[in-house]
N, C-alpha and C positions, 0 to 999 in steps of 0.2 A: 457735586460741588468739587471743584477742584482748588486746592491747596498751590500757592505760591509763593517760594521764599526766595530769599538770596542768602540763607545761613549758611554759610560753609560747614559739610558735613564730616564726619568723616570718625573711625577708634584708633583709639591708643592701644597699639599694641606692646608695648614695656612700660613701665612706670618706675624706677628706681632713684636708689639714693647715692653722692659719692661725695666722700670726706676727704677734699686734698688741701694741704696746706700750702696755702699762697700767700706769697710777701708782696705785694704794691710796691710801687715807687711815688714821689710827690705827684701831688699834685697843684701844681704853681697857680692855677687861673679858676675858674666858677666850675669847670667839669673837664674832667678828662678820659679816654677810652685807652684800657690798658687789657693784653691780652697774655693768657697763660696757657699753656700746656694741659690738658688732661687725655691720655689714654681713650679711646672707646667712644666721644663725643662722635654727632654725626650732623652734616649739614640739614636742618628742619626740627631737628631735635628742640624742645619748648625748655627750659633752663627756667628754675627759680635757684636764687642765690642768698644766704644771709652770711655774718660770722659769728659764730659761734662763742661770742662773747661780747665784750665791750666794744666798739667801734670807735676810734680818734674823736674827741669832738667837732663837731663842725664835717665830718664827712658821712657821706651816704650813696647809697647803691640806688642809682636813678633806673638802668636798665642792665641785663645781661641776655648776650645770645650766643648759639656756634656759628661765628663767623667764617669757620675753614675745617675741613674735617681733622677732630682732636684739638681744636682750637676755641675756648672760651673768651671773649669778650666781657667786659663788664666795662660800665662806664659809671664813675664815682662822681657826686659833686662835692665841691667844697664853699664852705659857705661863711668859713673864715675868714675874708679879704687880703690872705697871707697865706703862703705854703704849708699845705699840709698833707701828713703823710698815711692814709687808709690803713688799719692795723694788718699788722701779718698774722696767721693763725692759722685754724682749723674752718672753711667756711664750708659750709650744708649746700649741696647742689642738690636741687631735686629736677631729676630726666624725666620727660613724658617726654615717647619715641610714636612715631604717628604709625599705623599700618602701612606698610609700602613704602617709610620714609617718603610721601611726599603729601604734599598739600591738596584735600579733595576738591572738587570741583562744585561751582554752587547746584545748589538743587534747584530743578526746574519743578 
């Protein structure tokens, strides 16, 4: 019997944590894509984001990715109908880095 998937395979060779503190800027409309700085980021790199506290009301972390190497992404919404501004602090990034930095190939 042969077996056939289309799961993308593939290990994680790094798995870490990075605590930088980022300030936002408003955000004027339902979401916005705001990008920061962090050291060591790599294009493929899998990002989780939270902050490490209270968050503005009305604002939230829809998605975050490495858009450019050393370059994080997050995209906030806002769901107050009026400018608001994503709090600044300490936010938790957690890195899973893929083997080979790149995306496996499906399995046949």
């Amino acid at each position: 019997m042969s077996l056939q998937t289309t799961i993308l395979r593939g290990n994680i060779l790094n798995s870490f944590l990075i605590f930088p503190t980022l300030t936002p800027t408003a955000v004027s409309g339902s979401q916005a894509t705001q990008t920061f700085t962090i050291p060591g980021l790599m294009v493929n790199d899998f990002v989780n984001v939270c902050l490490q506290g209270a968050q503005t009301t009305g604002v939230g972390i829809a998605n975050a990715w490495v858009s450019a190497a050393n370059t994080l992404s997050i995209q906030f919404t806002n769901s107050t109908g009026s400018s608001a501004t994503p709090a600044s602090g300490v936010y938790s990034l957690g890195v899973d880095r893929l083997e080979g930095n790149v995306y496996p190939t499906n399995a046949a």
